[in-house]
C-alpha positions as CSV (number, residue, x, y, z in Angstrom):
1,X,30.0,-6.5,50.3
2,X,29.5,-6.5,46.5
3,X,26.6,-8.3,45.5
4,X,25.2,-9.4,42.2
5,X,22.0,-11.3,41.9
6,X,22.0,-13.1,38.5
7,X,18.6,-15.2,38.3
8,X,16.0,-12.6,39.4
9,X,12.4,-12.7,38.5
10,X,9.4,-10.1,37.8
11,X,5.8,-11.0,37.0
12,X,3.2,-14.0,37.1
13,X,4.1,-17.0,39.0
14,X,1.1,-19.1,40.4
15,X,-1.1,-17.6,42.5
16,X,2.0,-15.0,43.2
17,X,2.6,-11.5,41.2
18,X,5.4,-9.9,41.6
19,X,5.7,-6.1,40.5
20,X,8.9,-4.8,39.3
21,X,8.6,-2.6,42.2
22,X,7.6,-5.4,44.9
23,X,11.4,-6.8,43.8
24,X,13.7,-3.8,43.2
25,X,12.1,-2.7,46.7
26,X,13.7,-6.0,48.3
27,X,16.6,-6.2,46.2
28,X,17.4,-2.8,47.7
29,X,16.9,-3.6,50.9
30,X,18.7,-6.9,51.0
31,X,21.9,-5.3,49.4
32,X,21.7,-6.6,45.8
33,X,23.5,-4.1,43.9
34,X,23.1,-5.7,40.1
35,X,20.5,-8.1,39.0
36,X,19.9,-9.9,35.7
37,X,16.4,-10.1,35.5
38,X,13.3,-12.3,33.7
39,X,9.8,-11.8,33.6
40,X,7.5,-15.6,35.0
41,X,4.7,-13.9,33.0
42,X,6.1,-15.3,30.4
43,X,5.0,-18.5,30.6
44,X,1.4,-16.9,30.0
45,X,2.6,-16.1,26.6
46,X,1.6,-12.6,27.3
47,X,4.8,-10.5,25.5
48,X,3.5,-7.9,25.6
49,X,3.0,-7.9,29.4
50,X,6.4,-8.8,29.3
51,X,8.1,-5.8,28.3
52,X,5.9,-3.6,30.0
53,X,6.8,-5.1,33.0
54,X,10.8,-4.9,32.3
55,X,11.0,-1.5,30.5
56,X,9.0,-0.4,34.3
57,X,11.9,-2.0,35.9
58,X,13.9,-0.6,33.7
59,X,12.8,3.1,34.9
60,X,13.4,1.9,38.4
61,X,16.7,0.4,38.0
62,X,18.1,1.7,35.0
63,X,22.0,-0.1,34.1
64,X,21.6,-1.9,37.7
65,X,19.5,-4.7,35.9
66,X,20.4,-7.0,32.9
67,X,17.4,-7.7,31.2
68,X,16.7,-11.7,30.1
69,X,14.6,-12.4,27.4
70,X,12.7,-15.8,27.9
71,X,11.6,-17.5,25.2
72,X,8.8,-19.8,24.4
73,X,9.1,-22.4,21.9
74,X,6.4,-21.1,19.2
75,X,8.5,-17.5,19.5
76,X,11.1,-18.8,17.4
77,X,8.4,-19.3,14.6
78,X,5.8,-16.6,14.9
79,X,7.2,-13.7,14.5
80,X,7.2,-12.3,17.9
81,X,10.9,-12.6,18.6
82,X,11.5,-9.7,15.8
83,X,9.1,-7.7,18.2
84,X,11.2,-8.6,21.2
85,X,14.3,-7.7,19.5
86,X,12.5,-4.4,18.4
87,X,11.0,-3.6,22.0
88,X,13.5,-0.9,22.9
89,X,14.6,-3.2,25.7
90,X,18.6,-3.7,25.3
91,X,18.7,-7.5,25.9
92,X,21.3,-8.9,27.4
93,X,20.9,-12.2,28.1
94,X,18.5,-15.3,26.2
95,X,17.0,-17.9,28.5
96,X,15.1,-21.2,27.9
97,X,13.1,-23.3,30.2
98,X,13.8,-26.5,29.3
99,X,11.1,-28.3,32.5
100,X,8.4,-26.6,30.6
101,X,9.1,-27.9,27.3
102,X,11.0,-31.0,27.8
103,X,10.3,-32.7,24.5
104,X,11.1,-29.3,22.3
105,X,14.2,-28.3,24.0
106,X,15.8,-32.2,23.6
107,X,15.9,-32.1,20.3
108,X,19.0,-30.7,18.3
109,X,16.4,-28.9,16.0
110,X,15.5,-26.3,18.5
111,X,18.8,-26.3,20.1
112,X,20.1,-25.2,16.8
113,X,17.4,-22.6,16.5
114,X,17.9,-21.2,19.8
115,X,21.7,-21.2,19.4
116,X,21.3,-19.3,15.9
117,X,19.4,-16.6,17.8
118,X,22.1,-16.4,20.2
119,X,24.7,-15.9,17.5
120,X,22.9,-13.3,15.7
121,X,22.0,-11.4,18.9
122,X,26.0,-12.0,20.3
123,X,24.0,-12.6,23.3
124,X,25.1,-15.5,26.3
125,X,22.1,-18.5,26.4
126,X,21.0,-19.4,30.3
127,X,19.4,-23.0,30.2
128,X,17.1,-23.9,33.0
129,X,18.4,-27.6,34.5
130,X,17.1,-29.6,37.0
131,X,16.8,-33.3,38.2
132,X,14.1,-34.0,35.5
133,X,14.8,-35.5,31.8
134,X,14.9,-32.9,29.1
135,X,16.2,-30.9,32.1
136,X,19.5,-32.7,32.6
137,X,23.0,-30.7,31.5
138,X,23.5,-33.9,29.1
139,X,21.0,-33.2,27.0
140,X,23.1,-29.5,26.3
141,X,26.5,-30.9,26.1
142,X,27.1,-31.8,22.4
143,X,25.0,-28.7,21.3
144,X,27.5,-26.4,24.0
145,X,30.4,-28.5,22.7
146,X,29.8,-27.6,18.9
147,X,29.1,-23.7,19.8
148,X,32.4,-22.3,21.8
149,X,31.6,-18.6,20.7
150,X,28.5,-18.8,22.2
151,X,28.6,-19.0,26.5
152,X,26.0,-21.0,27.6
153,X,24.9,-20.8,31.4
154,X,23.2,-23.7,33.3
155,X,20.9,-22.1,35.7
156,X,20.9,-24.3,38.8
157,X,23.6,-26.4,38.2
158,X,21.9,-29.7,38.7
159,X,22.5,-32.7,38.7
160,X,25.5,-31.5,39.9
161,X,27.7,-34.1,38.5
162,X,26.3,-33.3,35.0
163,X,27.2,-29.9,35.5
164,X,30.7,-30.5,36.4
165,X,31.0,-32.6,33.2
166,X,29.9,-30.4,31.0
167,X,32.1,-27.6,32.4
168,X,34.9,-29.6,32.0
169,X,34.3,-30.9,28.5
170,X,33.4,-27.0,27.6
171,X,35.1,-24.3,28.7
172,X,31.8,-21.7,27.5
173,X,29.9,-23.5,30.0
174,X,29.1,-21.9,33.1
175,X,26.5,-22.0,35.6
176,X,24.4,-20.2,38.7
177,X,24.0,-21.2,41.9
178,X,19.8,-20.7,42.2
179,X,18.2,-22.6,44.4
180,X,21.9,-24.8,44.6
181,X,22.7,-26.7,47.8
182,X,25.7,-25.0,49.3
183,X,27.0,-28.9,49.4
184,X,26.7,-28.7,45.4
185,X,28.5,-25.4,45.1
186,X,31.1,-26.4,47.3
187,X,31.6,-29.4,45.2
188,X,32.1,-26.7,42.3
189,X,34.7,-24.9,43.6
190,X,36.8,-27.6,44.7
191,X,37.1,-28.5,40.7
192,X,38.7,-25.3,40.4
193,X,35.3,-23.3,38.4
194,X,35.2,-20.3,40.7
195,X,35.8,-18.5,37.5
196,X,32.9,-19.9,35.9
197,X,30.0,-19.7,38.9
198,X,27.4,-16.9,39.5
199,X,25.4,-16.1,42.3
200,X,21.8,-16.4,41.9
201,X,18.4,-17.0,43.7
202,X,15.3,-17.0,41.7
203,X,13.7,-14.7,44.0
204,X,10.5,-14.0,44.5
205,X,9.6,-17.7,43.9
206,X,10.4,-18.3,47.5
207,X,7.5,-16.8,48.5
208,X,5.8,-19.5,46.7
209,X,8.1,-22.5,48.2
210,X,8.6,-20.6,51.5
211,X,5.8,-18.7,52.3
212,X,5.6,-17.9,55.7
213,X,9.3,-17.3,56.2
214,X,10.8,-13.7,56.9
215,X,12.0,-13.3,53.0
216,X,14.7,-10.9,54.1
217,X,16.2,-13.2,56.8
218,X,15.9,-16.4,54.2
219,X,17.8,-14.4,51.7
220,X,20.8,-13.3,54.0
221,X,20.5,-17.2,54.8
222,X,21.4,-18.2,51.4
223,X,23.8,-15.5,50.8
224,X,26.0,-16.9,54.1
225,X,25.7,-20.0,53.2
226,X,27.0,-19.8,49.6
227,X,30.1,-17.4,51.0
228,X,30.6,-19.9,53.0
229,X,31.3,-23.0,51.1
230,X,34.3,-21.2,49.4
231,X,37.2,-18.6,50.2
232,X,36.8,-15.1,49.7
233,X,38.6,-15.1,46.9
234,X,36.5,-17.3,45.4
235,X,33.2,-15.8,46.9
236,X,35.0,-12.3,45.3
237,X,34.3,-14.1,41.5
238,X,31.2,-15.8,42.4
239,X,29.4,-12.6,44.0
240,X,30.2,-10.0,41.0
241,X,33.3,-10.5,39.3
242,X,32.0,-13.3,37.1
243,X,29.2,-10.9,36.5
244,X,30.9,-8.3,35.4
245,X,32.9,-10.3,32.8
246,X,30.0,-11.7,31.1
247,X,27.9,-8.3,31.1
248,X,30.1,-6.0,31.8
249,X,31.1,-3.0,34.2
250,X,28.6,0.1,35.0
């Protein structure tokens, strides 16, 4: 089985650190042959931590990983996403965490900023969402709406509903399936977005919410039961081909 991992992290979390060698090690055990990856340190504001951190994982995993960059809301404005850009790191993806900065995110201001870094960089824009406000897929809609060259991903996928909307309003809306109830991903499918659905996990963080738990067990767990709320067809998309068409073949 071919299996891509597309919400991966390294770094600070909590009380939890997670090396990039503590995660490609499970990765390669559990079978995870590509992995787009972001580092929780940087919510520490630590940069430069940052991309130590992924050009090490870089070394271990060379074109197997897609690298992330998160970005604070003060990087926009203070000069440190020209570093980022200038790291040597060959980003491949943009993310935002809109639960940490609810207030910033909501307002078309910084969605305009963020989307004007994603044009310039020609780079896809992963959007944390969640059952929060400033979280919800709503809040994204008009801003994905006005911006079809740019593909926009909602990590999560929830609310649910919300997700489905905006997917169907915007075709350059598409989403991953991290710490998504298989119920939820089933109810995905069955509006016909196979195409537009990546697997995903947010490991390690399950150490955090699951500590305890046999982590290799728990993830085969989640891998089963996302295969099996859909055909293997549609399992075939979700677990790499999707993947591949956004960042592209080894």
């Amino acid at each position: 089985m071919v299996l891509f991992d597309s919400h991966i992290h390294i770094g600070q979390f909590r009380d939890l650190y997670s090396t990039p060698q503590d995660v490609f090690d499970f990765l390669t055990k559990v079978g995870v042959d590509r992995f787009a990856v972001s580092s929780t340190t940087t919510c520490e504001g630590d940069y430069a931590k940052v991309v130590g951190e992924l050009k090490y994982m870089q070394k271990l995993a060379g074109n197997r990983m897609v690298p992330v960059l998160w970005l604070l809301p003060q990087v926009l404005y203070d000069g440190t996403i020209e570093r980022m850009i200038n790291s040597g790191i060959n980003w491949q993806c943009l993310k935002i965490h809109s639960q940490l900065h609810p207030e910033f995110w909501k307002t078309e201001e910084a969605q305009a900023d963020i989307v004007s870094v994603a044009k310039e960089m020609k780079l896809p824009l992963l959007i944390h969402t969640g059952e929060w406000d400033g979280c919800y897929p709503e809040h994204f809609e008009n801003t994905i709406a006005d911006n079809p060259e740019v593909l926009f991903i909602l990590a999560h996928s929830r609310p649910v509903e919300q997700a489905i909307d905006v997917m169907r309003h915007c075709p350059n809306a598409w989403v991953d399936c991290a710490f998504t109830p298989p119920v939820c991903v089933s109810k995905m499918i069955k509006c016909g977005f196979a195409d537009r659905i990546m697997f995903g996990t947010d490991y390690p963080l399950h150490n955090v919410f699951y500590a305890g738990e046999n982590m290799e067990d728990l993830y085969h767990k989640i891998v089963e039961e996302i295969k099996g709320s859909m055909s293997e067809a549609e399992w075939e998309l979700v677990s790499h081909k999707n993947f591949e068409r956004l960042f592209g073949k080894i």
